[in-house]
MARVEX-761276 format. One record per residue: residue number from 1; x, y, z of N, C-alpha, C in turn. Coordinates in steps of 0.02 Angstrom, whole numbers, plus 50000, padded with zeros to 5 digits. Layout:
residues N
     n     n.X     n.Y     n.Z    ca.X    ca.Y    ca.Z     c.X     c.Y     c.Z
   NUM       X       Y       Z       X       Y       Z       X       Y       Z
...
END
This chain:
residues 360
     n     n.X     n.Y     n.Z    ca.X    ca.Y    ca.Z     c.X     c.Y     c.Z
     1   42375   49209   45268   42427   49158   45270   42483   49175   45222
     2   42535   49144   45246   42606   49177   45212   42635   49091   45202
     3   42697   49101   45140   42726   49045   45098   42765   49047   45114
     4   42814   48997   45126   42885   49008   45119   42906   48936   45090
     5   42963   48962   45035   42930   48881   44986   43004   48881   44981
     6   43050   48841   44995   43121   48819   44977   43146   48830   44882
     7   43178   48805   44852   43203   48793   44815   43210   48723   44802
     8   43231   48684   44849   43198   48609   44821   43133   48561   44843
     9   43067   48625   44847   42999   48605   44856   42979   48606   44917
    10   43017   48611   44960   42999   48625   45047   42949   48684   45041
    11   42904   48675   45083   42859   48718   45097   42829   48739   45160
    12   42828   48772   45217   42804   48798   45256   42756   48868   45248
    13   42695   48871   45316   42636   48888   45292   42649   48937   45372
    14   42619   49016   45382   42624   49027   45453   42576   49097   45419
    15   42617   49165   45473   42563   49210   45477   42628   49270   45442
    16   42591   49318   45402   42643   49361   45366   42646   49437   45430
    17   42710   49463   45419   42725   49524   45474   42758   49575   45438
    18   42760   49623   45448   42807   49672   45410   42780   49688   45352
    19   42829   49691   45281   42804   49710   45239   42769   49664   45189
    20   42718   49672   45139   42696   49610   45115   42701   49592   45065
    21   42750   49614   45036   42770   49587   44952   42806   49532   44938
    22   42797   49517   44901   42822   49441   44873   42886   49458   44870
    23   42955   49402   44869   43018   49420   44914   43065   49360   44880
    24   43110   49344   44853   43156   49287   44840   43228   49321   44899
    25   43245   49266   44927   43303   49290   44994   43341   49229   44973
    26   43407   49219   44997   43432   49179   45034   43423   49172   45091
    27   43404   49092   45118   43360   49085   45191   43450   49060   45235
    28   43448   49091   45286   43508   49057   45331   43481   49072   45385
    29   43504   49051   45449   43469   49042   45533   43536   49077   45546
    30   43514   49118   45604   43560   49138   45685   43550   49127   45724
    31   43600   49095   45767   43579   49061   45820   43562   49122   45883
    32   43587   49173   45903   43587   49221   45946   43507   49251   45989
    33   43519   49239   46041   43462   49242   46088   43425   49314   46095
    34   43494   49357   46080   43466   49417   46080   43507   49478   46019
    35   43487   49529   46015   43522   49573   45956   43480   49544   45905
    36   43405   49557   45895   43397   49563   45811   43371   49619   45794
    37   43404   49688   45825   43403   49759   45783   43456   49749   45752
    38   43523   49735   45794   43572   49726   45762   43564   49674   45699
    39   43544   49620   45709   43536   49567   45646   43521   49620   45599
    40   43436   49639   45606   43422   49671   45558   43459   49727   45528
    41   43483   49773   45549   43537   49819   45536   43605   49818   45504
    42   43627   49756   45506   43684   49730   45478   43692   49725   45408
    43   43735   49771   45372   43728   49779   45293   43744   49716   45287
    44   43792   49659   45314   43801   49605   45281   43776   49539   45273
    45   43671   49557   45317   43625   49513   45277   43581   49540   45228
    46   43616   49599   45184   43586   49605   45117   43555   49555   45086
    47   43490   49542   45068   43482   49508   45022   43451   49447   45057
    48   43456   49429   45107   43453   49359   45167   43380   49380   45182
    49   43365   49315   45207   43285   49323   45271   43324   49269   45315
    50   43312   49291   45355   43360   49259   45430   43298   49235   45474
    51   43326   49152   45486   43277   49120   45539   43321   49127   45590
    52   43275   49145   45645   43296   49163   45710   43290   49078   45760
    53   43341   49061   45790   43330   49004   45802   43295   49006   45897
    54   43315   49076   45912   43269   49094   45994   43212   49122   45946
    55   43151   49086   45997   43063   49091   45978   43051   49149   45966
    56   43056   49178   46030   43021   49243   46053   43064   49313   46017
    57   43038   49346   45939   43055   49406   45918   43011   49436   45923
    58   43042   49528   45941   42987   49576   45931   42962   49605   46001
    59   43004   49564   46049   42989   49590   46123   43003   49636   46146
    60   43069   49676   46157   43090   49735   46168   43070   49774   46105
    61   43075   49757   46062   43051   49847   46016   43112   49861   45964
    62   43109   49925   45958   43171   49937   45914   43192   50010   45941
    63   43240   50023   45967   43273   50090   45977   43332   50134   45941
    64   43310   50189   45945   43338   50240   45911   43419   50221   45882
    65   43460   50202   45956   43521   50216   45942   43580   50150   45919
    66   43538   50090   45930   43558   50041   45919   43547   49991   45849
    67   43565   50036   45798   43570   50007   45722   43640   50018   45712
    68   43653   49957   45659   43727   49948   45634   43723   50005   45595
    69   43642   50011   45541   43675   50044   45484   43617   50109   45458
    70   43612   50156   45450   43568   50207   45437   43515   50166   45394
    71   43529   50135   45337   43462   50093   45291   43479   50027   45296
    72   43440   50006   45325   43452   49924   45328   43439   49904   45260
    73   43446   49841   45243   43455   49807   45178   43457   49721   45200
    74   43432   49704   45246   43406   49663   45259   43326   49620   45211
    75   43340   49556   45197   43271   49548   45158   43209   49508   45208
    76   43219   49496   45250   43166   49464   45298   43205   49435   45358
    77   43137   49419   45406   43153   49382   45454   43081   49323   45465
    78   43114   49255   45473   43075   49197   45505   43101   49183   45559
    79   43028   49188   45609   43023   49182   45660   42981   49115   45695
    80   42970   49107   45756   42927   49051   45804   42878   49097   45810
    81   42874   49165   45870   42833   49186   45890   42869   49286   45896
    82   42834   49294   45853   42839   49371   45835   42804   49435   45891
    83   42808   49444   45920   42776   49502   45984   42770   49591   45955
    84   42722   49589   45941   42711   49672   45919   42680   49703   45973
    85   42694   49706   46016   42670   49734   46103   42756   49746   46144
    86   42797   49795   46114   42859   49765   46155   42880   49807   46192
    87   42883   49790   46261   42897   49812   46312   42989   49834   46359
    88   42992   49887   46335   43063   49932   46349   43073   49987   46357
    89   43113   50034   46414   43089   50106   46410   43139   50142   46344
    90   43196   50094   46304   43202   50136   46255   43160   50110   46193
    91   43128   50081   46194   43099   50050   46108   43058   50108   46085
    92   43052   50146   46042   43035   50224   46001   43008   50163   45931
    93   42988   50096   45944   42947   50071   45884   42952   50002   45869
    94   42893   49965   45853   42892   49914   45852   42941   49882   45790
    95   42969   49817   45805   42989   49776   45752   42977   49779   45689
    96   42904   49746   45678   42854   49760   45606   42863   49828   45579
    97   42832   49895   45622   42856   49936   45580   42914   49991   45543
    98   42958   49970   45586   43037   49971   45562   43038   49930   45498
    99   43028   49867   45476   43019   49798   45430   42968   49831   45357
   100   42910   49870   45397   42874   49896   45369   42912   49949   45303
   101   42953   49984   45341   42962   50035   45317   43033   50050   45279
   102   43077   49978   45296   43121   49967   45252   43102   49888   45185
   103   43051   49883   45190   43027   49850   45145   43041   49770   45160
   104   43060   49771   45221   43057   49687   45238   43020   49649   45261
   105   43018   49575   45229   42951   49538   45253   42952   49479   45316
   106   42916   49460   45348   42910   49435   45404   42856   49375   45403
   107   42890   49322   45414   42846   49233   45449   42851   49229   45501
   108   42779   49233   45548   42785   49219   45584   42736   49130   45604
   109   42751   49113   45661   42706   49027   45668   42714   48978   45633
   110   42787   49000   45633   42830   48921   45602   42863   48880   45643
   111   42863   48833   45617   42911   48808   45658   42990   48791   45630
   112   43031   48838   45649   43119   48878   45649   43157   48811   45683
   113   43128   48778   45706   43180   48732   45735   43199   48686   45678
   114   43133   48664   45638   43154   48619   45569   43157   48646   45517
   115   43153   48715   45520   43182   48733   45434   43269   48723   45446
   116   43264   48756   45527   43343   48765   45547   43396   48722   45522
   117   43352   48646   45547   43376   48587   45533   43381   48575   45450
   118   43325   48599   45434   43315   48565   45344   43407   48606   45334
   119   43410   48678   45340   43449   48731   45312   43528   48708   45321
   120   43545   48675   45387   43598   48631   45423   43633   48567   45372
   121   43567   48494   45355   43559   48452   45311   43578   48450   45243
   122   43568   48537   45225   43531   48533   45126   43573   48586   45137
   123   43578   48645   45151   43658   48690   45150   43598   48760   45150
   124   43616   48812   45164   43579   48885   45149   43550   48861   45063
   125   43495   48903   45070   43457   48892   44988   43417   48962   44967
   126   43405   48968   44903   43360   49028   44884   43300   48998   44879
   127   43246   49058   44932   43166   49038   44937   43131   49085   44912
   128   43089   49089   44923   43019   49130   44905   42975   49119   44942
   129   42946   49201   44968   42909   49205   45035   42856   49244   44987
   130   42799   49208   45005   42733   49244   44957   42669   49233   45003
   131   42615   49261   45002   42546   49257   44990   42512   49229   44940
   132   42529   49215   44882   42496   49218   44827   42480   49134   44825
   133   42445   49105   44768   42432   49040   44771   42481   49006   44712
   134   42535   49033   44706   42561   49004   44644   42589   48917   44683
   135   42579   48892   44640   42603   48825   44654   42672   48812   44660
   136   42694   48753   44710   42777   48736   44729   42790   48730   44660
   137   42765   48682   44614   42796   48675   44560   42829   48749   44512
   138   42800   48792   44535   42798   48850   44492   42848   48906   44551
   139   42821   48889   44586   42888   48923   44637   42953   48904   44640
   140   42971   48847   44639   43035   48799   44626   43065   48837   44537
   141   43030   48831   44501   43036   48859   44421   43082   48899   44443
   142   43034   48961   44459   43053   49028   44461   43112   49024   44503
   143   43127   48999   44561   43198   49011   44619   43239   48978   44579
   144   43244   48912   44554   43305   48893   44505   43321   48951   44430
   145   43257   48994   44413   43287   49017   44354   43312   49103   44391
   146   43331   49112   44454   43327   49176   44483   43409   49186   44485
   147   43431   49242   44478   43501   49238   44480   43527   49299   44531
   148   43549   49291   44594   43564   49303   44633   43613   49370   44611
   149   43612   49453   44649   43635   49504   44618   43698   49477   44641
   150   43753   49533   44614   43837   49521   44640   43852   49580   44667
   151   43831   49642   44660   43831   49700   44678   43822   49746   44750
   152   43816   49670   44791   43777   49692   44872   43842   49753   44886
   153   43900   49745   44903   43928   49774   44904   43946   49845   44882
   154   43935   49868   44824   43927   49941   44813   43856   49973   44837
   155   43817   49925   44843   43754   49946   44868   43741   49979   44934
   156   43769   49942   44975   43801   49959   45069   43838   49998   45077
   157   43889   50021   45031   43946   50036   45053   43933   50123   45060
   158   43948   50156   45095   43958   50211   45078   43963   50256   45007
   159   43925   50317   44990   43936   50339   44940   43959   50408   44935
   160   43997   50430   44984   44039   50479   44994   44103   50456   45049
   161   44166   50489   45066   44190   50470   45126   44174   50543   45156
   162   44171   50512   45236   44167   50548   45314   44213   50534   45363
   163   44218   50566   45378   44273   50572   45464   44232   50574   45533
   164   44265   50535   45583   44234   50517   45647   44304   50530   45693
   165   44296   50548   45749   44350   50567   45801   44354   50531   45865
   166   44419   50498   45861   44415   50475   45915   44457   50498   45983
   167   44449   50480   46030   44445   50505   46094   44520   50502   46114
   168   44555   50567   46121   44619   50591   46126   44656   50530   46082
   169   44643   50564   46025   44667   50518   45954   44728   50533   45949
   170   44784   50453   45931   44851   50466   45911   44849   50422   45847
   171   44815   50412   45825   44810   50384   45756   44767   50395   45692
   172   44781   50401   45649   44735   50399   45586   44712   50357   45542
   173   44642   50327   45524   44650   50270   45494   44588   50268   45442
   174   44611   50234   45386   44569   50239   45325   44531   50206   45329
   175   44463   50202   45352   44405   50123   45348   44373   50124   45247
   176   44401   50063   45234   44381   50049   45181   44299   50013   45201
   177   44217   50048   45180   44158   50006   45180   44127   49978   45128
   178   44146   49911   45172   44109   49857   45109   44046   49840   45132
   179   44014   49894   45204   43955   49858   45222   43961   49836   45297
   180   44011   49918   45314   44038   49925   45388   43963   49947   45447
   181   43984   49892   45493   43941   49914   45534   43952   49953   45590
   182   43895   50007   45615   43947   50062   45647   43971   50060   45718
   183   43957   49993   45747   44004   49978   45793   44077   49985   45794
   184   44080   49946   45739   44163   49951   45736   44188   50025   45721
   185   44143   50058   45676   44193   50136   45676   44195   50168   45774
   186   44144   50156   45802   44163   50166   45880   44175   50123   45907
   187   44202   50081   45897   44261   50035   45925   44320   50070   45918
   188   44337   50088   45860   44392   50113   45820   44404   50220   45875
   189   44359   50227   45879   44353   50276   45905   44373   50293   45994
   190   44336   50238   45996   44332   50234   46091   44420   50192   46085
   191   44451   50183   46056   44507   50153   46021   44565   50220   46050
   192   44548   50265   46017   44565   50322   46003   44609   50330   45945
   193   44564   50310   45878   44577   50318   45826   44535   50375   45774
   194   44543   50411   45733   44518   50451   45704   44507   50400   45633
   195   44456   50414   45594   44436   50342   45550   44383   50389   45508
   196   44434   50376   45454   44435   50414   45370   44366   50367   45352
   197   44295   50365   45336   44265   50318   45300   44280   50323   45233
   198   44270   50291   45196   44282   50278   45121   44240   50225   45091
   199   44233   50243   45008   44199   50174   44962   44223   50139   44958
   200   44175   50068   44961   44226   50015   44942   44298   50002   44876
   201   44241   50047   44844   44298   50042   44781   44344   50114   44776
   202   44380   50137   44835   44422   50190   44825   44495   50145   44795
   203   44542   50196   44778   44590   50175   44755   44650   50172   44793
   204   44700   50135   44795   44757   50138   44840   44800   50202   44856
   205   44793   50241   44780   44821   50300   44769   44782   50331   44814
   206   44707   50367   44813   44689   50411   44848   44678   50377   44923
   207   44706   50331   44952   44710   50302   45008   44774   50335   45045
   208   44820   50314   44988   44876   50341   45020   44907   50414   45024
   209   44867   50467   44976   44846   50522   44978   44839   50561   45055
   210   44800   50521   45087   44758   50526   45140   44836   50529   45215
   211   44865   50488   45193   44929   50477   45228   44893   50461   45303
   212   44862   50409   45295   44858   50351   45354   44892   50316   45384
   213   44882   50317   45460   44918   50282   45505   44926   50191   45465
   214   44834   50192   45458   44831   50139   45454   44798   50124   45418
   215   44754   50058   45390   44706   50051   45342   44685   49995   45366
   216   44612   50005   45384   44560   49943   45384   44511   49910   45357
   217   44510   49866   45336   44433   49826   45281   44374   49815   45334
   218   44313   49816   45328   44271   49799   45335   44233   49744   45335
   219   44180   49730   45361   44132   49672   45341   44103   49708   45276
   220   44044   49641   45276   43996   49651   45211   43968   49610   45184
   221   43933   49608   45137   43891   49552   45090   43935   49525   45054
   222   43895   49459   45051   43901   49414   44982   43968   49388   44960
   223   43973   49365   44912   44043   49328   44897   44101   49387   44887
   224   44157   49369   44926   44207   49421   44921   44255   49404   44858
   225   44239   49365   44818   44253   49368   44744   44230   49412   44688
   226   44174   49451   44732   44134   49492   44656   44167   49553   44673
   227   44217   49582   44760   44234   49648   44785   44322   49638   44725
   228   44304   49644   44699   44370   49643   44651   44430   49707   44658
   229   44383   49775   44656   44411   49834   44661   44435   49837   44711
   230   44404   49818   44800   44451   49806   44832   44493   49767   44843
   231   44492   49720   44825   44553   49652   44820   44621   49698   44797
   232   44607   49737   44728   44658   49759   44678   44689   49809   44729
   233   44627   49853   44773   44673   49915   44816   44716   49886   44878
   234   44696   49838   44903   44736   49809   44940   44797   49768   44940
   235   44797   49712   44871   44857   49711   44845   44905   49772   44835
   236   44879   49847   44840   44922   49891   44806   44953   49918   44871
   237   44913   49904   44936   44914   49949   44992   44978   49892   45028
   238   44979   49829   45012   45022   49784   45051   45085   49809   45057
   239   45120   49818   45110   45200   49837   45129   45199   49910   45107
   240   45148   49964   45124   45144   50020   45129   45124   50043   45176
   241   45057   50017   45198   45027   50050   45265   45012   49973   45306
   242   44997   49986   45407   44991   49916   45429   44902   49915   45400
   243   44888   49833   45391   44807   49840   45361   44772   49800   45438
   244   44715   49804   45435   44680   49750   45477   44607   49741   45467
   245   44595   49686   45461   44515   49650   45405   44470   49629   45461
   246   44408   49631   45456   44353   49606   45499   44303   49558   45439
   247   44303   49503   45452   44237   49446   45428   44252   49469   45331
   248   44217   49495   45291   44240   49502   45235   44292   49507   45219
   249   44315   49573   45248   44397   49632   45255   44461   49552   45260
   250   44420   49498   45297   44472   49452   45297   44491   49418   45243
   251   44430   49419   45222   44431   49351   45157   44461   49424   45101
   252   44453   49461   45112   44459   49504   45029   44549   49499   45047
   253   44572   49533   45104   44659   49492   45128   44688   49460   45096
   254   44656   49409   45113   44663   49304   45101   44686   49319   45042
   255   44608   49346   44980   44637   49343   44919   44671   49393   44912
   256   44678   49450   44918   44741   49500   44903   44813   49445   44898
   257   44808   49415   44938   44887   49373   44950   44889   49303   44904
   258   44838   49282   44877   44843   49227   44812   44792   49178   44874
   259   44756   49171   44919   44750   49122   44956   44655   49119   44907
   260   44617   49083   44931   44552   49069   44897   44512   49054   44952
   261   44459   49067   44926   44379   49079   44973   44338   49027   44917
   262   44275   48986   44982   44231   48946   44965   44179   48968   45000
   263   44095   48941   44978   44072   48949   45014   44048   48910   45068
   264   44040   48904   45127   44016   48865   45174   43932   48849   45165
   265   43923   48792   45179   43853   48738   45158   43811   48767   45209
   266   43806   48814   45267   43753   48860   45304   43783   48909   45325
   267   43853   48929   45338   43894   48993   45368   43875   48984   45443
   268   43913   49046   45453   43925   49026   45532   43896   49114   45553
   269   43834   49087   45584   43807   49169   45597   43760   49140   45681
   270   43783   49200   45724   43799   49181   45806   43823   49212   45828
   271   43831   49203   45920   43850   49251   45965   43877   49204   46005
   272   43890   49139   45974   43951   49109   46026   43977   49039   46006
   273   44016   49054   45944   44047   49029   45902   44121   49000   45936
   274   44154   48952   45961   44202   48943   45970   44264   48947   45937
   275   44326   49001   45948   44365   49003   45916   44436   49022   45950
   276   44485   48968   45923   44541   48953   45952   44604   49003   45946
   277   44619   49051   45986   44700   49079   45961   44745   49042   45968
   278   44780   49017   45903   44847   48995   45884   44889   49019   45926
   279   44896   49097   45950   44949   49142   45951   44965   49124   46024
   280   44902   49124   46052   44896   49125   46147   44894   49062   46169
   281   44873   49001   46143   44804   48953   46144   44766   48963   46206
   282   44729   49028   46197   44704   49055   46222   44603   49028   46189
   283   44545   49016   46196   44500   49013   46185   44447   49049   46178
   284   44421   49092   46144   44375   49151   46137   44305   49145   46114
   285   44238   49153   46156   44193   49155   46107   44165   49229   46056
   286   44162   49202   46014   44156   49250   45964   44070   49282   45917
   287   44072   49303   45893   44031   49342   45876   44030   49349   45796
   288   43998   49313   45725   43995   49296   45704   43933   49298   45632
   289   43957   49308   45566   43896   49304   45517   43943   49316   45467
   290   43929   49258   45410   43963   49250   45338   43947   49194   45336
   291   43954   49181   45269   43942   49121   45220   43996   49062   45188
   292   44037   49132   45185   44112   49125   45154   44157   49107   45214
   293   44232   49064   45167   44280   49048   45196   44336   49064   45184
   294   44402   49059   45215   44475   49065   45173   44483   48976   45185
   295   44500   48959   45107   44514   48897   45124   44592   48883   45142
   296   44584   48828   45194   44650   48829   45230   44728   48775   45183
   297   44711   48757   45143   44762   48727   45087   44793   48786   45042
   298   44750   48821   45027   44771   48899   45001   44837   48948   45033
   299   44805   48934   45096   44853   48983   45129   44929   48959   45156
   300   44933   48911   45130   45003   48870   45128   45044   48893   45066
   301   45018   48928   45033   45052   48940   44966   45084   49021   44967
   302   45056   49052   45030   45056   49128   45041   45109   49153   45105
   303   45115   49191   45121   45175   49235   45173   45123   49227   45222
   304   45061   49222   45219   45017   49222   45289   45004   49185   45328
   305   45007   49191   45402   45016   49132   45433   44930   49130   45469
   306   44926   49060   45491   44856   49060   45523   44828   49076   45592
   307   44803   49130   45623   44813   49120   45680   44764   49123   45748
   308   44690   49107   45691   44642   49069   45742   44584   49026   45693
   309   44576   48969   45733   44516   48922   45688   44474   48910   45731
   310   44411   48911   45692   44327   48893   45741   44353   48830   45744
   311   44325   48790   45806   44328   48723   45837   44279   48685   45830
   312   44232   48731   45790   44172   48689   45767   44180   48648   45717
   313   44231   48673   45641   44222   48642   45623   44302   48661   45554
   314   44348   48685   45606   44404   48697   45594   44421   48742   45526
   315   44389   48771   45541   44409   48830   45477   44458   48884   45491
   316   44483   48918   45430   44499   48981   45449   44461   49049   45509
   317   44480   49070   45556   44461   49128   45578   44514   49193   45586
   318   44569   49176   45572   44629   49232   45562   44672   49217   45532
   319   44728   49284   45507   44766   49274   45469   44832   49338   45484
   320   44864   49325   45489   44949   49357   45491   45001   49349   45442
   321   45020   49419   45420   45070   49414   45375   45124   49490   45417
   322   45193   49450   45480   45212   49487   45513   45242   49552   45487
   323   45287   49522   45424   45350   49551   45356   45283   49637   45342
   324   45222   49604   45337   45197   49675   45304   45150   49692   45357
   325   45164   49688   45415   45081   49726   45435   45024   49713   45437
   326   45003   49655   45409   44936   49643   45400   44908   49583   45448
   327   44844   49607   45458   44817   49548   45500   44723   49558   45476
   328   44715   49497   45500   44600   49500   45487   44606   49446   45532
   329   44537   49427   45561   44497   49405   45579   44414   49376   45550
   330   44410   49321   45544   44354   49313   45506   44281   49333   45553
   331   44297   49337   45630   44229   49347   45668   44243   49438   45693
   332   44201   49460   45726   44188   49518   45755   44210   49537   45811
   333   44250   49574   45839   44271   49585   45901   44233   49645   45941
   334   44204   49672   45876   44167   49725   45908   44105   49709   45942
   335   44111   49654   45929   44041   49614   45957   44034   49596   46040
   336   44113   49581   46031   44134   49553   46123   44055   49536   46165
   337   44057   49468   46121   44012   49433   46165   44029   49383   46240
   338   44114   49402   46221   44129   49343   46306   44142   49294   46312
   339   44176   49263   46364   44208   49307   46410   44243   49348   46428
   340   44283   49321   46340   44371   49382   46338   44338   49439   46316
   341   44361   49505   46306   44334   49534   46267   44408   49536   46208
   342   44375   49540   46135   44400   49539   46084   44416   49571   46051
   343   44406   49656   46100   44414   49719   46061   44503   49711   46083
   344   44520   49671   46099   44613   49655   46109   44643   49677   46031
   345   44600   49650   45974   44627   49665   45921   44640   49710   45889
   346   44586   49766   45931   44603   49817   45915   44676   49878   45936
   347   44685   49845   45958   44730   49849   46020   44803   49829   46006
   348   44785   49770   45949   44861   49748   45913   44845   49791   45839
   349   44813   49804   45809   44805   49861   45767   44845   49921   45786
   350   44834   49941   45816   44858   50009   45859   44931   49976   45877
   351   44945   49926   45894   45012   49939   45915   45049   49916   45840
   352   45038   49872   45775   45053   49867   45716   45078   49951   45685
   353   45008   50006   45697   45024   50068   45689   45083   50108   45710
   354   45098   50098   45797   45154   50128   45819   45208   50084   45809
   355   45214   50017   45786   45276   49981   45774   45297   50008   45710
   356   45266   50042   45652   45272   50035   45599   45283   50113   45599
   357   45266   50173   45655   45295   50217   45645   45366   50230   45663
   358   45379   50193   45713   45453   50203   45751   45489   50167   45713
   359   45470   50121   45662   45532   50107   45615   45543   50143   45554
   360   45486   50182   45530   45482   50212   45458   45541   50269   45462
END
């Protein structure tokens, strides 16, 4: 039997999967029916154990070619009903031992519908997933005296830069990773963009070194207040090169330009998130995972204009600043979960690039 004990004394009891060490996460739910290689793969649930809010994980398997990220950094997954029998002609390995072998731990024979709810109610919280018999009282201790790293970010990010080619390429473009997933560099590719990777914390100077078409931010972990180094390179990069931000890459923007980030009481992590274009009023479902926000009183004080909000629950999801080039998005387009597809943005990237060459 396996623990999973909240932070303010909640306790659930089920069956342990994966790896079996004792574990402190931030607990948050996704709603998404399907994609949890991708979940798991995603540098930007570092640190998280993710309740899956569809029952059935572990059915198809895990295949070779469909990971965001070479080492996952994922800290668990809670589940309903976990399947280590999974049936697909590409799965090359079960769930568990993928989990196994990047050190993540697994609940299974819970019931995900009411932690979902508790998590919704009481806001995302830090838990502790154990075996052991230590008592709530003593589990609660320990998660209030635990202090959450700030560092997810250099951790994910790349620790060299690489080059990727894209397909009869007329552009060049610097991907800054804060914890890029590698969809988007072949997005960027099938794009027909050529895409410089880089550390999060490169400098504007050796950015512009590089003499890029363009420059793009990334997703990633954790509060985009601790990515400081890139905040500073992007303030430096503004009205030099066109930029364009995905889910972090947005919020690190936001603040490059004086605007401010909060965190949201569960985040918005999903595969069909409603979100409104300002620009079109056009309606898109979107594709979706963060914690964080740009708060929208902020951005009244800045050159950036707003130019899409979730309808769930009216937040920021984009941002435009025409004068320099820059644009983000707080959800994923590389995701193009539908109907539109959303790789459009990529598409105004690329044309930001050729607008900005024919005037230079």
């Amino acid at each position: 039997m396996r623990r999973l004990i909240l932070e303010d004394g909640s306790e659930f009891k089920g069956e342990g999967f994966g790896d079996s060490k004792d574990t402190i996460v931030e607990l948050v739910f996704n709603t998404s029916m399907v994609g949890y290689q991708e979940i798991l793969s995603d540098p930007s649930y570092t640190d998280q154990a993710v309740v899956m809010t569809y029952p059935l994980i572990g059915n198809y398997g895990m295949n070779d070619d469909d990971y965001e990220t070479k080492v996952p950094s994922m800290s668990g997954f809670i589940v309903r009903d976990y399947n280590d029998d999974p049936s697909n002609f590409r799965s090359s390995s079960s769930l568990q031992e993928i989990m196994k072998k990047y050190g993540m731990v697994g609940l299974t024979g819970v019931d995900t519908r009411q932690i979902t709810r508790h998590i919704r109610d009481f806001g995302s919280m830090k838990a502790l997933i154990t075996d052991s018999d230590i008592t709530v009282d003593e589990a609660v201790a320990k998660l209030k005296a635990y202090v959450a790293p700030t560092d997810a970010v250099s951790r994910v990010s790349t620790k060299e830069k690489y080059e990727t080619i894209g397909i009869d390429a007329k552009y060049k473009v610097v991907a800054i990773d804060c914890g890029m997933k590698a969809n988007i560099v072949r997005s960027m590719n099938n794009k027909g963009l050529d895409v410089t990777v880089v550390p999060w914390n490169t400098t504007a100077d050796e950015i512009l070194a590089m003499n890029p078409d363009g420059v793009f931010i990334s997703n990633g972990p954790g509060d985009p207040t601790d990515v400081k180094d890139t905040i500073n390179t992007v303030k430096s990069l503004i009205g030099k090169k066109p930029i364009f931000g995905i889910c972090l890459g947005h919020q690190i923007i936001s603040l490059a330009y004086g605007a401010k980030t909060y965190k949201l009481k569960f985040g918005h992590r999903g595969g069909n998130h409603p979100v409104k274009n300002l620009e079109t009023d056009k309606l898109e479902i979107t594709s979706q995972n963060h914690s964080y926000a740009v708060d929208v009183e902020s951005v009244k004080d800045t050159p950036l204009t707003i130019t899409h909000i979730n309808l769930l629950d009216n937040t920021v999801e984009g941002v435009r600043c025409e004068r320099d080039f820059v644009k983000s998005v707080q959800y994923h387009p590389e995701s193009a979960p539908g109907p539109q597809d959303s790789s459009y943005l990529f598409d105004d990237f690329i044309d930001m690039m050729r607008t900005w060459k024919e005037g230079a």
